[in-house]
C-alpha positions as a Markdown table, in Angstrom:
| # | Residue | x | y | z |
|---|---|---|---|---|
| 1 | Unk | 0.0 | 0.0 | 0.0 |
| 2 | Unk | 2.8 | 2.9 | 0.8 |
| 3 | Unk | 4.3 | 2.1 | -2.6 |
| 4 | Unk | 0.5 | 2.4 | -4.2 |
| 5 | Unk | 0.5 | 6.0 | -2.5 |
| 6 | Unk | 3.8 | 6.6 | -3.5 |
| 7 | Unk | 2.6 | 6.4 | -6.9 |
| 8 | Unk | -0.6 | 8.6 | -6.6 |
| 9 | Unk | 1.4 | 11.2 | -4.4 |
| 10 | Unk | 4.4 | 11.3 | -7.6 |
| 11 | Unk | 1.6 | 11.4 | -10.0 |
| 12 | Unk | -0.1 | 14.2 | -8.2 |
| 13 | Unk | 2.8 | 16.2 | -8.6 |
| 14 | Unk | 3.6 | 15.5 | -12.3 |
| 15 | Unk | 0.6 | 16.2 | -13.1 |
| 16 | Unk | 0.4 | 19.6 | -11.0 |
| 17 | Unk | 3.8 | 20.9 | -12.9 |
| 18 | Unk | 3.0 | 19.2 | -16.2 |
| 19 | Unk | -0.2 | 21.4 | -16.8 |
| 20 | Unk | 1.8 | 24.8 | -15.8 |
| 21 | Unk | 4.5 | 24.3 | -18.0 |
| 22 | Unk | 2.0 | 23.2 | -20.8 |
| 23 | Unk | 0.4 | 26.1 | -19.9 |
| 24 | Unk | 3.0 | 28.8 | -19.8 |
| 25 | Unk | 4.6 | 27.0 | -23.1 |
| 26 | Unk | 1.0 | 27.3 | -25.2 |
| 27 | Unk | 0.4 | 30.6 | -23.3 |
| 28 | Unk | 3.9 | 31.7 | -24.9 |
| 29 | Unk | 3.4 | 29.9 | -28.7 |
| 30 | Unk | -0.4 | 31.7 | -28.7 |
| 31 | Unk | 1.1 | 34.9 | -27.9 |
| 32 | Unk | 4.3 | 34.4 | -31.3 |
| 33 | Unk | 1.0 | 33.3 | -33.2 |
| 34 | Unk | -0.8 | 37.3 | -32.4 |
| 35 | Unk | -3.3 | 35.5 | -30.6 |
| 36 | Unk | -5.5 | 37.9 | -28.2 |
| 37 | Unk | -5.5 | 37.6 | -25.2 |
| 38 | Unk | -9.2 | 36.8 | -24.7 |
| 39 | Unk | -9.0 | 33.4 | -27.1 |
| 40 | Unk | -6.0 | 32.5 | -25.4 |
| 41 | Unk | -7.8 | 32.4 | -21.7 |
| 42 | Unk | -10.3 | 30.6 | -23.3 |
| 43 | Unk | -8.7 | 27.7 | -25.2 |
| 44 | Unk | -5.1 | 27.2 | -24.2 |
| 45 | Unk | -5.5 | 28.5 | -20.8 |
| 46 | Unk | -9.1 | 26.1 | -20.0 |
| 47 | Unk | -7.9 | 23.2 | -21.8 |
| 48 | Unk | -4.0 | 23.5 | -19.7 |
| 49 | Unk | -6.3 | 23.7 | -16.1 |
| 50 | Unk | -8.2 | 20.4 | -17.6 |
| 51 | Unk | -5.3 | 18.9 | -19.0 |
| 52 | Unk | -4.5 | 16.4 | -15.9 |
| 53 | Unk | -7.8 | 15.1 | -15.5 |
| 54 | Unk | -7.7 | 14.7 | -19.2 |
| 55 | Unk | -4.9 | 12.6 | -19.4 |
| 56 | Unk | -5.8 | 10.6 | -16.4 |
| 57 | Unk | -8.9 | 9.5 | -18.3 |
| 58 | Unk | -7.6 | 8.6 | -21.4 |
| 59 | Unk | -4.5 | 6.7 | -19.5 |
| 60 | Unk | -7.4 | 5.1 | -17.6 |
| 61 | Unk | -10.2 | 4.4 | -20.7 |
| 62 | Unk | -6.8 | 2.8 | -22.6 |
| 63 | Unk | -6.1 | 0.1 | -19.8 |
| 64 | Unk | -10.0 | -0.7 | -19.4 |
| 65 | Unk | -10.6 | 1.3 | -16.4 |
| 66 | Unk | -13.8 | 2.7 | -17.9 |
| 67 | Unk | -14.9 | 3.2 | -13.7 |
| 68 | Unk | -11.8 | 5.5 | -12.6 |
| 69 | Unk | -11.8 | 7.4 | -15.9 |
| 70 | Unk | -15.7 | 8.1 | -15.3 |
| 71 | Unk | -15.8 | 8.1 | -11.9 |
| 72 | Unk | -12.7 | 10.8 | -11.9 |
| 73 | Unk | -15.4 | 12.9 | -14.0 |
| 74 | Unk | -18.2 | 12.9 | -11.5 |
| 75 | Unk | -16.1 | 12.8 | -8.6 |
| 76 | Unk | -14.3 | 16.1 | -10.0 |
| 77 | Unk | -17.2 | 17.6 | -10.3 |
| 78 | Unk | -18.7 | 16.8 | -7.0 |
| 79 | Unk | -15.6 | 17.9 | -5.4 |
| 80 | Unk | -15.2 | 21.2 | -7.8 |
| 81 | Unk | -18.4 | 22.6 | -5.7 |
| 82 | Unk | -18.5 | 20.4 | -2.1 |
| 83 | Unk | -14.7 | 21.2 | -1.0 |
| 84 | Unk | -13.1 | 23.7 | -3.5 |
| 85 | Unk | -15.9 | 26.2 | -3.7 |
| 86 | Unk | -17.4 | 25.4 | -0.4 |
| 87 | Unk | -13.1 | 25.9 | 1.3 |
| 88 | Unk | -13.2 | 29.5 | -0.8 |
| 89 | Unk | -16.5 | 30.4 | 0.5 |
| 90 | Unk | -15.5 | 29.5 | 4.2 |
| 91 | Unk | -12.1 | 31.5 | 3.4 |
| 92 | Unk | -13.9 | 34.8 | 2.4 |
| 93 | Unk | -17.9 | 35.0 | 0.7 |
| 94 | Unk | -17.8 | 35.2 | -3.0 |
| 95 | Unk | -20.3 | 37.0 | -5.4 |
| 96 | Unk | -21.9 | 35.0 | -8.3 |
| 97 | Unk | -22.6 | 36.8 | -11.7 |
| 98 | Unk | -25.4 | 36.7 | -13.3 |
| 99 | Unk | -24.5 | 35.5 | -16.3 |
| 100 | Unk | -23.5 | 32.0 | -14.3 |
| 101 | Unk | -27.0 | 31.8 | -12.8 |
| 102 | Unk | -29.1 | 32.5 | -16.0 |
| 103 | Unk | -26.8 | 30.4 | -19.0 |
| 104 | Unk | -23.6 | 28.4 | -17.5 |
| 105 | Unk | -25.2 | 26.4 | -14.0 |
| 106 | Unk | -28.5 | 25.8 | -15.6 |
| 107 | Unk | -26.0 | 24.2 | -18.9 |
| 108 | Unk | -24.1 | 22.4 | -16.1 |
| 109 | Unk | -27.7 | 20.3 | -14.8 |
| 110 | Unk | -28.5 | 19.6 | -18.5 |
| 111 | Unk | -25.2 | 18.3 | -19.1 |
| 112 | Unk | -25.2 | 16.2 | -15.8 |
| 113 | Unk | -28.7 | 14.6 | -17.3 |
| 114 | Unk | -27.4 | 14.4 | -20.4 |
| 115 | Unk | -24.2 | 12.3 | -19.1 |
| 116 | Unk | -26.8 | 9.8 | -17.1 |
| 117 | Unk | -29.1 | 9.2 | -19.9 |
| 118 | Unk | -25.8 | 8.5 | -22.1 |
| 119 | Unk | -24.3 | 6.2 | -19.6 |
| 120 | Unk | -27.9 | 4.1 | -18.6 |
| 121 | Unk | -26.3 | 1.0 | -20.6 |
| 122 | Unk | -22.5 | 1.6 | -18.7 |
| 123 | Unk | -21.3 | 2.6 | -22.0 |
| 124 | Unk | -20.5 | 6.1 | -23.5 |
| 125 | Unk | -20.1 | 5.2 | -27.6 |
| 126 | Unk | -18.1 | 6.8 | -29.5 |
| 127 | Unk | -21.0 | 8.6 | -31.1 |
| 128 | Unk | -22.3 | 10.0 | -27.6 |
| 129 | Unk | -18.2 | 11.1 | -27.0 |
| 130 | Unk | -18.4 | 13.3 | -30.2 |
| 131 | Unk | -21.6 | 14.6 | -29.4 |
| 132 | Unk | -19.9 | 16.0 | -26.2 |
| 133 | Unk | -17.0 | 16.8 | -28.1 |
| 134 | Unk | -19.3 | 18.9 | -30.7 |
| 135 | Unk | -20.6 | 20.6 | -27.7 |
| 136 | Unk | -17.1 | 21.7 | -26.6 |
| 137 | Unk | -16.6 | 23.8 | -29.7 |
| 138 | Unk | -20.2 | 25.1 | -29.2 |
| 139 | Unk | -19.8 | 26.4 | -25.5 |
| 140 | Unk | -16.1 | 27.7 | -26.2 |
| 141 | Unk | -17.1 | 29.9 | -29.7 |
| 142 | Unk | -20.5 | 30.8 | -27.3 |
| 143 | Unk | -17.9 | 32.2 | -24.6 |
| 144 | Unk | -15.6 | 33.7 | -26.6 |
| 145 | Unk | -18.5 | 35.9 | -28.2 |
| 146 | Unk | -20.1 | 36.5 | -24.8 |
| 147 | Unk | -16.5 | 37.2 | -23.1 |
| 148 | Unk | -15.9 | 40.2 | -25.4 |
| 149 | Unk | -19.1 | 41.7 | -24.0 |
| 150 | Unk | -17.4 | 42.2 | -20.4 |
| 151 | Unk | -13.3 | 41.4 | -22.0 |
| 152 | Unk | -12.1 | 43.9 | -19.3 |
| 153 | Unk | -13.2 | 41.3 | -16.5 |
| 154 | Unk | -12.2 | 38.1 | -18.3 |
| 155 | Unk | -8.4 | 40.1 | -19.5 |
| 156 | Unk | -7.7 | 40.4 | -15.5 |
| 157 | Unk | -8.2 | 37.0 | -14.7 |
| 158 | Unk | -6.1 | 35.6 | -17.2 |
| 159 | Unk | -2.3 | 38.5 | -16.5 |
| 160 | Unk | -0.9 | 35.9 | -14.4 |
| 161 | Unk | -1.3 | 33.3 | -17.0 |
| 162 | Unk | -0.2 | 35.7 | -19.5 |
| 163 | Unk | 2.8 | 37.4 | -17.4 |
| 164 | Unk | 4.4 | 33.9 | -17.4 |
| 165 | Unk | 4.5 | 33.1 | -20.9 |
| 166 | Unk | 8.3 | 32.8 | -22.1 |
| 167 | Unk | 8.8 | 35.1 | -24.7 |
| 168 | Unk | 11.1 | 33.5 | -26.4 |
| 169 | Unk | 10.1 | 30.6 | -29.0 |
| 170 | Unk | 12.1 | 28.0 | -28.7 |
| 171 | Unk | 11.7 | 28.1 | -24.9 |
| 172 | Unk | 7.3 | 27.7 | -25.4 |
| 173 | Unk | 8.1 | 24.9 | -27.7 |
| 174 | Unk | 10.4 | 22.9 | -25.1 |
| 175 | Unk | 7.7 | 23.8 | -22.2 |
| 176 | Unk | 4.9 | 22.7 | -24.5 |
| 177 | Unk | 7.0 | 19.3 | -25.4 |
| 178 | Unk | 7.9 | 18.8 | -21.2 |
| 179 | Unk | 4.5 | 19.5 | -20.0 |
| 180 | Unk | 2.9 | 17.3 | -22.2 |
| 181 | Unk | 5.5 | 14.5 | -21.4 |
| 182 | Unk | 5.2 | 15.2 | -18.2 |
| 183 | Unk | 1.7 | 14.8 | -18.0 |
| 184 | Unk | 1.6 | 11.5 | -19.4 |
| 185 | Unk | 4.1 | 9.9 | -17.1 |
| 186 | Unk | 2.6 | 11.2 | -14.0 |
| 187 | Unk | -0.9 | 10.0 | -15.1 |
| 188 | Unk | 0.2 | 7.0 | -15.9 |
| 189 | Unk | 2.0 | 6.5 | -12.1 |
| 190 | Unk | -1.3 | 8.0 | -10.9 |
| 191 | Unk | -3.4 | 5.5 | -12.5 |
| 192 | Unk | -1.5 | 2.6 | -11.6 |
| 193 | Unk | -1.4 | 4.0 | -8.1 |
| 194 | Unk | -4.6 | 4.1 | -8.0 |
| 195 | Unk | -5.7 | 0.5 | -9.2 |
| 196 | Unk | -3.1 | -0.8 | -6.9 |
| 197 | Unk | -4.9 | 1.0 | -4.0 |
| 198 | Unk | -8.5 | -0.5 | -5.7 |
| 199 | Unk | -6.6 | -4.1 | -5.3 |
| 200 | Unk | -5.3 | -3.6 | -2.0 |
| 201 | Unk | -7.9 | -2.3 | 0.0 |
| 202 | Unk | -10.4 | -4.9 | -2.2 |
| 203 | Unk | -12.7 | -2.1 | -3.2 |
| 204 | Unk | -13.9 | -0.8 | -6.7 |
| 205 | Unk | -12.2 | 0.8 | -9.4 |
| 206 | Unk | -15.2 | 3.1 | -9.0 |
| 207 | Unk | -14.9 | 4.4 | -5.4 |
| 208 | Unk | -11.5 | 5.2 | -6.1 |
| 209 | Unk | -12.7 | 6.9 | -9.1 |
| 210 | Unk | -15.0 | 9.2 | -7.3 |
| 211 | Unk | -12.6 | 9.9 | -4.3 |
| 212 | Unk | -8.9 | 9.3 | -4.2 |
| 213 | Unk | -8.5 | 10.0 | -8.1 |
| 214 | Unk | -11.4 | 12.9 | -8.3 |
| 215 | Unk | -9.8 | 15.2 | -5.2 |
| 216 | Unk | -6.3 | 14.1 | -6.9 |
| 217 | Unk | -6.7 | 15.7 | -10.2 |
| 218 | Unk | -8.7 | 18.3 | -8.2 |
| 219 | Unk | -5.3 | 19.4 | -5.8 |
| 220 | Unk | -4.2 | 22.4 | -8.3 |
| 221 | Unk | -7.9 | 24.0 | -8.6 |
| 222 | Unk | -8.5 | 23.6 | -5.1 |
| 223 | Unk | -4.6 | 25.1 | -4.5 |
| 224 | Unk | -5.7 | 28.0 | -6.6 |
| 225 | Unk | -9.2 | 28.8 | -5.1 |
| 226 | Unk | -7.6 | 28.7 | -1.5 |
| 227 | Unk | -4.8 | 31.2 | -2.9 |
| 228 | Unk | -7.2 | 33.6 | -4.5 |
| 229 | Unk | -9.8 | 33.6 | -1.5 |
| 230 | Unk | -6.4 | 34.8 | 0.4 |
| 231 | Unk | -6.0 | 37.6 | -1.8 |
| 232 | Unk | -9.6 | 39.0 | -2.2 |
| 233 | Unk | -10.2 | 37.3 | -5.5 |
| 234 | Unk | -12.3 | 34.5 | -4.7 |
| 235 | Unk | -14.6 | 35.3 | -7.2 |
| 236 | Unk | -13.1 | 33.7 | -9.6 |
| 237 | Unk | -13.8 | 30.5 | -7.8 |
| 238 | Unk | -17.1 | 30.7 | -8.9 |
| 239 | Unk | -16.1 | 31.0 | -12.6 |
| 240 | Unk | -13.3 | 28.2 | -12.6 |
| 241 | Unk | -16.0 | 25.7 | -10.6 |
| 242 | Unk | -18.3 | 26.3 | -13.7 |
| 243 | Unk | -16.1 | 26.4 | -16.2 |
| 244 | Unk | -14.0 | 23.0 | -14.9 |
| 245 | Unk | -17.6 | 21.4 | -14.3 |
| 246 | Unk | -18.3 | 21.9 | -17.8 |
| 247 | Unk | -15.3 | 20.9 | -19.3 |
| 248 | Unk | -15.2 | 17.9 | -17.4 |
| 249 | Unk | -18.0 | 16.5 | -19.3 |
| 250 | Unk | -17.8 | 17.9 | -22.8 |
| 251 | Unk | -13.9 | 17.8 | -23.0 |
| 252 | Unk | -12.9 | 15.2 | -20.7 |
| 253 | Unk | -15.5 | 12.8 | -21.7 |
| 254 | Unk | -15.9 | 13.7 | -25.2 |
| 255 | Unk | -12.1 | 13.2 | -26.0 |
| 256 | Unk | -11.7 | 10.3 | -24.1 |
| 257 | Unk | -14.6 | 8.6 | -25.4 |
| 258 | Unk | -13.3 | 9.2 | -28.7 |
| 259 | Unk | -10.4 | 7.3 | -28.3 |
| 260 | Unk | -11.9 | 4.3 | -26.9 |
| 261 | Unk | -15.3 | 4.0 | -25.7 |
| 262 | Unk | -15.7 | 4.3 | -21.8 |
| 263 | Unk | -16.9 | 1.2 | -19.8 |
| 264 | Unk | -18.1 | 1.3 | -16.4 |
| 265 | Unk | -19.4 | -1.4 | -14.5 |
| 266 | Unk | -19.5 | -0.4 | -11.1 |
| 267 | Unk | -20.6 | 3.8 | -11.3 |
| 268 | Unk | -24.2 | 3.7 | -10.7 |
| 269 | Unk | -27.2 | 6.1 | -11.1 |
| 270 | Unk | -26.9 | 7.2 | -7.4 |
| 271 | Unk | -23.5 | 8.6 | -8.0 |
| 272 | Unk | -24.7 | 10.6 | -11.1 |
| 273 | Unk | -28.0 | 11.8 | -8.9 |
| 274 | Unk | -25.3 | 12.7 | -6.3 |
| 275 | Unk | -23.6 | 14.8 | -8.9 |
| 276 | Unk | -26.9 | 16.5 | -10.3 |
| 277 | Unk | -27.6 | 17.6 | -7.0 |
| 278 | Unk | -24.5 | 19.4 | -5.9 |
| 279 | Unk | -25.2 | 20.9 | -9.7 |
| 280 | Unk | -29.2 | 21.9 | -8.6 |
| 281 | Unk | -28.0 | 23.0 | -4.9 |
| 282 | Unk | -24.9 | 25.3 | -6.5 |
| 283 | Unk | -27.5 | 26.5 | -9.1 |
| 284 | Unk | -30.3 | 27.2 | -6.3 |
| 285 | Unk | -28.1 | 28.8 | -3.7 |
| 286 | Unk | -26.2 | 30.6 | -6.4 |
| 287 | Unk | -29.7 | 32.5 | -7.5 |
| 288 | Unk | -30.4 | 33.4 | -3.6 |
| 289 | Unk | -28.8 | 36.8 | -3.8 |
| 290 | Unk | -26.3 | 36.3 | -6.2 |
| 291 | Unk | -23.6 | 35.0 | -3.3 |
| 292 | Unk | -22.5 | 32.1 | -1.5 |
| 293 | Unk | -21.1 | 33.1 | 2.4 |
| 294 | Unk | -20.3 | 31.6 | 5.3 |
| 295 | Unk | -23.5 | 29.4 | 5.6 |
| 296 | Unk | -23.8 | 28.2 | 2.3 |
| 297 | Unk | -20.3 | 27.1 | 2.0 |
| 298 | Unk | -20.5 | 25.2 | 5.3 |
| 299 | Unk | -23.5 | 23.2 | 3.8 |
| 300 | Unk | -21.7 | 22.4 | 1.1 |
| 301 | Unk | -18.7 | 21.4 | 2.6 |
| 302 | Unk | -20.7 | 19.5 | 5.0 |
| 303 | Unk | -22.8 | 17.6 | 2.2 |
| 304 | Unk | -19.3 | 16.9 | 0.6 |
| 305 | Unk | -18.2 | 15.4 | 3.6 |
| 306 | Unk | -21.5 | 13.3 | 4.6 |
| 307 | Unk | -21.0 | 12.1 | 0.6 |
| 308 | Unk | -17.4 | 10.8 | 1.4 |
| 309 | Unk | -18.9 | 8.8 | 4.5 |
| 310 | Unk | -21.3 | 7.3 | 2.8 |
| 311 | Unk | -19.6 | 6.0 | -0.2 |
| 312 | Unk | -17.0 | 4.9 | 2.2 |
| 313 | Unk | -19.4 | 2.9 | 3.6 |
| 314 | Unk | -21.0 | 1.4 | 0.8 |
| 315 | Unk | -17.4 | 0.2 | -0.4 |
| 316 | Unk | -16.7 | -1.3 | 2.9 |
């Protein structure tokens, strides 16, 4: 077992320093290319901050374990609003736009549905994948034309991102090429960490899925969202929750699936109704005055938790 965590803890990190140099490299290449600003936040820089639990479901999907590439999905996204959000709402309340409220939480319960209609059989098809995958262009051309509405907001999130970029080309390239190396070797010791931990402790691919793989790939958001809640920019939280839930199914799913069609034996409807709710309850709180304090962020947190006990329990 320490050597199975010694795997997930290496591939934890990997994958943390993987995504920033694939990040900063891109960030750099976009910026030789004349790119703006705006379309770089919203392709290289969204795709970079999915890019480990990307890889971790592909490496997964590719070596049959359709439950922890599936699982890390749902799990992610349970844990993107019942400990990340809920940790930066303790940390200091944070305001919702209402932009989130009216188009992009309301798109997040669709998709949720959507996801447990697809996977009724415990199979996403390749067909299904590339419907996500078609729905991934969709959303990003539908933000980039909504972004430029308010580009003053979206340009201030996105100057640490830019401010890092190596300005030199030959350095992006090398970044780009280590990141993405990077990346693949630490989800690979990840994944094999983690169905060593499955084997060991005689539980599901699936529970690991949803918990030890899901808060895993989750470490760097939740880093982030603790960070800016420490410098009065929590806010964004509330964006990058959104944004990472709705990646995680229409660009995590969609690309996996299209490279082999995801399996899962063992994730049940409960654990997507689990999902769909923290979607519903983020939606519905979210709409009560346009902010989540204190309170709310205790309830989720405390939901999160009481969700963690109970699928610990059904795995024992």
């Amino acid at each position: 077992m320490p050597f199975a965590i010694f795997l997930i803890i290496i591939g934890v990190a990997l994958l943390y320093f993987g995504a920033e140099w694939l990040i900063r490299g891109a960030t750099g290449i976009g910026r030789q290319l004349g790119m703006e600003s705006l379309l770089i936040g919203l392709t290289i820089v969204a795709f970079g901050t999915s890019a480990p639990e990307l890889v971790v479901s592909i490496a997964a999907a590719l070596r049959g374990s359709g439950d922890i590439a599936l699982g890390n999905v749902i799990g992610s996204n349970i844990c993107n609003i019942g400990l990340i959000l809920a940790v930066a709402a303790l940390i200091r309340p944070v305001s919702v736009q209402r932009q989130l409220v009216k188009f992009d939480m309301p798109l997040v319960v669709v998709l949720s549905v959507i996801l447990l209609i697809f996977m009724w059989n415990g199979v996403l098809a390749r067909w299904q994948a590339g419907l996500f995958a078609v729905g991934l262009v969709s959303y990003i051309l539908l933000s980039i034309r909504l972004a430029k509405k308010s580009g003053a907001a979206v340009e201030g999130e996105l100057e640490e991102a830019l401010a890092n970029a190596p300005a030199k080309p030959w350095l992006a390239i090398v970044l780009v090429v280590v990141g993405i190396v990077v990346l693949v070797g630490g989800a690979s010791l990840f994944v094999d960490g983690a169905v060593r931990l499955a084997t060991m402790l005689n539980v599901s691919e699936a529970v690991i899925g949803l918990t030890v793989v899901a808060i895993g790939t989750s470490l760097p958001e939740l880093a982030t969202s603790v960070v800016a809640a420490l410098k009065k920019e929590s806010d964004i939280a509330v964006g990058n929750v959104v944004g990472s839930n709705i990646f995680n199914i229409l660009c995590i799913l969609g690309i996996s699936g299209l490279v082999t069609p995801l399996r899962a034996t063992d994730v049940g409807p409960s654990d997507f109704g689990v999902m769909i709710a923290f979607a519903v309850v983020f939606w519905v709180f979210s709409a009560m005055g346009f902010r989540i304090g204190r309170a709310k962020g205790g309830v989720l947190l405390a939901a999160y938790a009481g969700y963690l006990i109970w699928i610990s329990s059904q795995a024992a």
